[in-house]
Each structure stands twice: as C-alpha cells, then as structure tokens.
N, C-alpha and C positions, 0 to 999 in steps of 0.2 A: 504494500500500500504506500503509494506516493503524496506527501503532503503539499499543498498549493504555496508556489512561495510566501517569503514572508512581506506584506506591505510595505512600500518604504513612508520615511514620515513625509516626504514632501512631491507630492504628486506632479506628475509627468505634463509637462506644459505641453498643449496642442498647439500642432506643426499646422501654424495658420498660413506661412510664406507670404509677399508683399501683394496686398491687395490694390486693385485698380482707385485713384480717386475718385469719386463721384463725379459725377455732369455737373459743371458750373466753377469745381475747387479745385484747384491751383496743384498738380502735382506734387511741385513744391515751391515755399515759399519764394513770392517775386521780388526781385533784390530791387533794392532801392536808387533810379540813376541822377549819379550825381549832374546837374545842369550844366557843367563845364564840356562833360562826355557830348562827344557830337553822334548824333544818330549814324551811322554807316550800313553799308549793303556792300556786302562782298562777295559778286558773282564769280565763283569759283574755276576754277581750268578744270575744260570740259563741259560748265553748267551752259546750256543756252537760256535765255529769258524773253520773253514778247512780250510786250504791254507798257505798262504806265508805273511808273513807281512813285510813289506821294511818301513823303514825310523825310526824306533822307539826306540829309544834309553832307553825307562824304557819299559818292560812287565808287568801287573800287571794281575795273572789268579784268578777271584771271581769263573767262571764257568770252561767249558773245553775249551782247546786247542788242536788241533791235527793238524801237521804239520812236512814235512820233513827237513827243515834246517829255522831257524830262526836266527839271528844274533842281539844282542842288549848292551848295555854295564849294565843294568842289569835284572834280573826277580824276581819277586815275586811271588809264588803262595800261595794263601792264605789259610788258614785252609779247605775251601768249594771247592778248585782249584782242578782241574786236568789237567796236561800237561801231550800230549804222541805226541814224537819223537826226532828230536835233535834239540839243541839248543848249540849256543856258545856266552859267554858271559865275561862280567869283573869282576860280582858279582850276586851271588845270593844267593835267601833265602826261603827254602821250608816249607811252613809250612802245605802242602794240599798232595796230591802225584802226584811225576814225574817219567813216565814211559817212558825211551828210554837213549839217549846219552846227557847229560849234559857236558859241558865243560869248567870250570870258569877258566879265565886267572888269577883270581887273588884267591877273595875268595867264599866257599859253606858254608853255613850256614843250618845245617837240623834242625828245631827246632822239640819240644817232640811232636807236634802232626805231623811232615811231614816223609813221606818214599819215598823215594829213590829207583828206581827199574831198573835195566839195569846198563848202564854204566857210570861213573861217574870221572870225570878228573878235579883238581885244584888243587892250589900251597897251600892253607889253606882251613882245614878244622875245622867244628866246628859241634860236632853232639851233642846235647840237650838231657839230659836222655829223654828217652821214640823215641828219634827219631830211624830212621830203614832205614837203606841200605840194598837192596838184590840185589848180582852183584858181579860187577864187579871194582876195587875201585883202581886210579891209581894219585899215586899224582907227579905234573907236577913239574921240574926244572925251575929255569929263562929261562933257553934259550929256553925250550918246550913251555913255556907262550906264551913267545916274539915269538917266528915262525909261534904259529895260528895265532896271529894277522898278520904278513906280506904277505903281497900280492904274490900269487904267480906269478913267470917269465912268462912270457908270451911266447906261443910257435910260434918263427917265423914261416912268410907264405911260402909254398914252392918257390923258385925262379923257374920262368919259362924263359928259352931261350929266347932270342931275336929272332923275325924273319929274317934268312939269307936274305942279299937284291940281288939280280937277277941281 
C-alpha cells in the first residue's frame, strides 16, 4: 500500500504565462516625450511607403518614399534612399536620390553620392563634388522663405441672404 504524498505548506502557483492587454490598455506603459525630442519617421532600407505623412517633423529615407506633398522641418535621405515627389521643408540633406519638387526654406545640402532630379528651391545651397542636380535650380529670397511657410488666407464663405419675413 502506497501512501499519497505529503502536502507541501505552500501551494503551487498556477502557470498563468503573459496574458494579452485588453482592447483600449496600453500594453505597456506610454513613456512620456520630452518637447525638445523632435517627432521622426524612419523609412527603413528596403521599406517602401505611399501616401501622406502628417505630424513628423525629421524624415529620414533608408528605402523609398513616394508621395504628393509632405511637409517637415527636415529630411534626410540617405545614401540607399529614394524620395519621388514634393516635399517642403527647413532643411535638408541628400545623400540617396530625390526625384520631384524639393523646397528648403532655409538650407539643401547634396552630398557626393546624392542627385537631385526635378525641381529644387532654397535660400543655401551646398553641392559636394561628385553630387548632381538635373533640373531645374531656383534659389529663394527671405521673403520667398518666409511666405511658404505662412498660412494661406482663408477664402471666406459665400454670404447667403436672410430669409424675407412674410
């Protein structure tokens, strides 16, 4: 006759393993960004993207980009980068190729391995032996800077008549 082992005093925790968060909560907590930190998008080598990007204040292209109006205060495209359409910005710096309308409110930077293809607007320019513009090449005034950046007037709404009262 076999006796059942003996109890231990402190009972065997169940193997619950990481459970999924609920719909709505925060897998884990969201860290808090300091307002100095500039938002950034870092299209990766190899990642393609189409569309619109809002809120991002650095662009950084490892892969492509293709897009009709992007707005950021700067871009990067890197050696492996390809950006095609327009883009306005405060600064930027090519060192991949950018195909379409560039428009740097302040400065452009081509270095030796980046070219430049379409249309290209900023106040400083800086081209790197070996770099390459093919285009169209216009360089901006203070006050042509300063205008892309301000909002344009808003077109009031047509006034409509009041209804005659009877």
């Amino acid at each position: 006759m076999s006796l059942a082992p003996k109890p231990t005093a402190t009972p065997a925790a169940p193997n619950v393993g990481i459970r999924p968060a609920p719909v709505g909560v925060p897998a884990r907590p969201t860290a808090r960004i300091d307002p100095g930190e500039r938002r950034t998008l870092v299209v990766g080598r190899g990642i393609s993207l189409q569309g619109t990007v809002a809120d991002a204040e650095r662009l950084v292209v490892e892969g492509t980009v293709e897009s009709q109006m992007i707005q950021a205060s700067e871009l990067f495209v890197a050696q492996s980068g390809i950006f095609k359409g327009e883009m306005q910005v405060e600064d930027a710096e090519i060192a991949g190729l950018f195909d379409g309308t560039i428009t740097a409110r302040n400065s452009l930077v081509i270095r030796a391995s980046g070219k430049v293809n379409g249309i290209a607007r900023c106040r400083k320019l800086s081209v790197e032996e070996g770099g390459q513009v093919s285009g169209r090449m216009e360089m901006l005034t203070e006050a042509q800077a300063s205008a892309t950046t301000a909002p344009r007037p808003a077109t009031p709404a047509p006034v409509m008549p009041a209804p005659a009262d009877a």
